[in-house]
N, C-alpha and C positions, 0 to 999 in steps of 0.2 A: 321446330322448323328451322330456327334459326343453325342451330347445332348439325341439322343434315348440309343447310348451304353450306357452312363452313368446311368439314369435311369435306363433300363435294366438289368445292372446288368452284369457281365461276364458268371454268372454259364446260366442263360436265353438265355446269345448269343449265346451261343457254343451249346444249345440244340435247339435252331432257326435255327444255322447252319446246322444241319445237317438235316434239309429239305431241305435245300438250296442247298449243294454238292459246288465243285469246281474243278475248273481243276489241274491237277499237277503240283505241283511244276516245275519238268522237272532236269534237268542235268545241271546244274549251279550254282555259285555261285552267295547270294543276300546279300547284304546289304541292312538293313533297319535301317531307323532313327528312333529313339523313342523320343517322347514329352508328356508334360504335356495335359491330354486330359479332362482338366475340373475337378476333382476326388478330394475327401476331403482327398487323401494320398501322399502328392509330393509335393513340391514345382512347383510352374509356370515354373520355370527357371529348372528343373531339366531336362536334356536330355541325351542319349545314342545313341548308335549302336547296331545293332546287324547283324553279316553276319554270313551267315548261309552253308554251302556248301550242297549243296542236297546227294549230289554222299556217301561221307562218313557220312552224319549229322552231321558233328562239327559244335556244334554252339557258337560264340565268342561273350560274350556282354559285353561292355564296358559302364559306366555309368557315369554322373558327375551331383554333386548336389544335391544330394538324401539327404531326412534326415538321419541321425544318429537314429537309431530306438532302444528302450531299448534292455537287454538281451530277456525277453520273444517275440519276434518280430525278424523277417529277411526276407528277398527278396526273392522273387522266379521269375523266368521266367519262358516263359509257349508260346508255339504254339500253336495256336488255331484255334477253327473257320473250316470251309470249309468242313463237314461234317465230321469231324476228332473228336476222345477223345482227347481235352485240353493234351499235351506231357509237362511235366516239362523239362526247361533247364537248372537245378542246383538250390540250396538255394547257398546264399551270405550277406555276411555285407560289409558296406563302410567303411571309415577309417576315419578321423574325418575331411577330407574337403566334405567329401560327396561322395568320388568315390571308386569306385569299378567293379571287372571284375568276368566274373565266363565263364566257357569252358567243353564242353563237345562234345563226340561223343556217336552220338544213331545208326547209322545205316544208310544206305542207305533212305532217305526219296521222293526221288524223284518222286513217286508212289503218295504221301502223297498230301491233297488236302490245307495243312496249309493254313487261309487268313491272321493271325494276331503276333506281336507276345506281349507280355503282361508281367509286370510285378508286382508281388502281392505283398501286406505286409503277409507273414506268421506266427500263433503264432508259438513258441517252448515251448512245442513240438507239435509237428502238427496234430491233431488226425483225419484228414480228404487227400486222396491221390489227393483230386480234387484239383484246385484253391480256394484263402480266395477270397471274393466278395471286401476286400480291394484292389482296380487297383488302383497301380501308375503311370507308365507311359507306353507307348506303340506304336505300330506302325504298318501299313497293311504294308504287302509282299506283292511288286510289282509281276503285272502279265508278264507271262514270254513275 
């Protein structure tokens, strides 16, 4: 599976997905681990976190290992998948061992059918609202 996302592409998954659907999120807080998932943007070793609270949508991602990426370039995170529009979870840069965190609240998402959640290389400035097809690293939301 991992070998079809990569090929595919992210922008291809997330419009796969939504023939697909899923079921909600639900009323809980998830942790997901994020990994290197084959991808020419990330080192192997590069892994994160991300938990996500459904109820308020703060979403907390913490990172280690990442490349240091020029000025024109930064990090986005991104929920996706499950017959959902791809949600950014902030732009972010690491600091010069590689880590980095970025935090937001969206809103109640627990309706929402997220499967994934995904980390881009983004240029700056970003002329496009979707995700860059650059995936670094990532991780599924476990089902409730």
């Amino acid at each position: 599976m991992k070998l079809l996302k990569n090929l595919l592409g992210l922008g291809l998954l997330a419009s796969l997905s939504i023939a697909c659907g899923g079921s909600p999120l639900g009323e809980r807080t998830i942790t997901v681990p994020l990994e290197y998932e084959g991808t020419d943007f990330g080192p192997d070793t590069a892994t994160g976190t991300a938990v996500i609270n459904t109820m308020t949508g703060q979403v907390d991602i913490t990172v280690t290992g990442l490349d240091i990426l020029p000025a024109t370039d930064e990090y986005e995170g991104w929920l996706a998948g499950g017959g959902e529009d791809p949600q950014s979870t902030a732009k972010f840069s690491v600091d010069a061992s590689g880590n980095g965190t970025s935090t937001i609240t969206l809103g109640d998402i627990s309706e929402s059918t997220y499967e994934r959640v995904v980390l881009t290389v983004e240029p700056v400035p970003d002329p496009s609202p979707g995700p860059d097809p650059r995936h670094s690293i990532g991780g599924n939301i476990p089902a409730e």
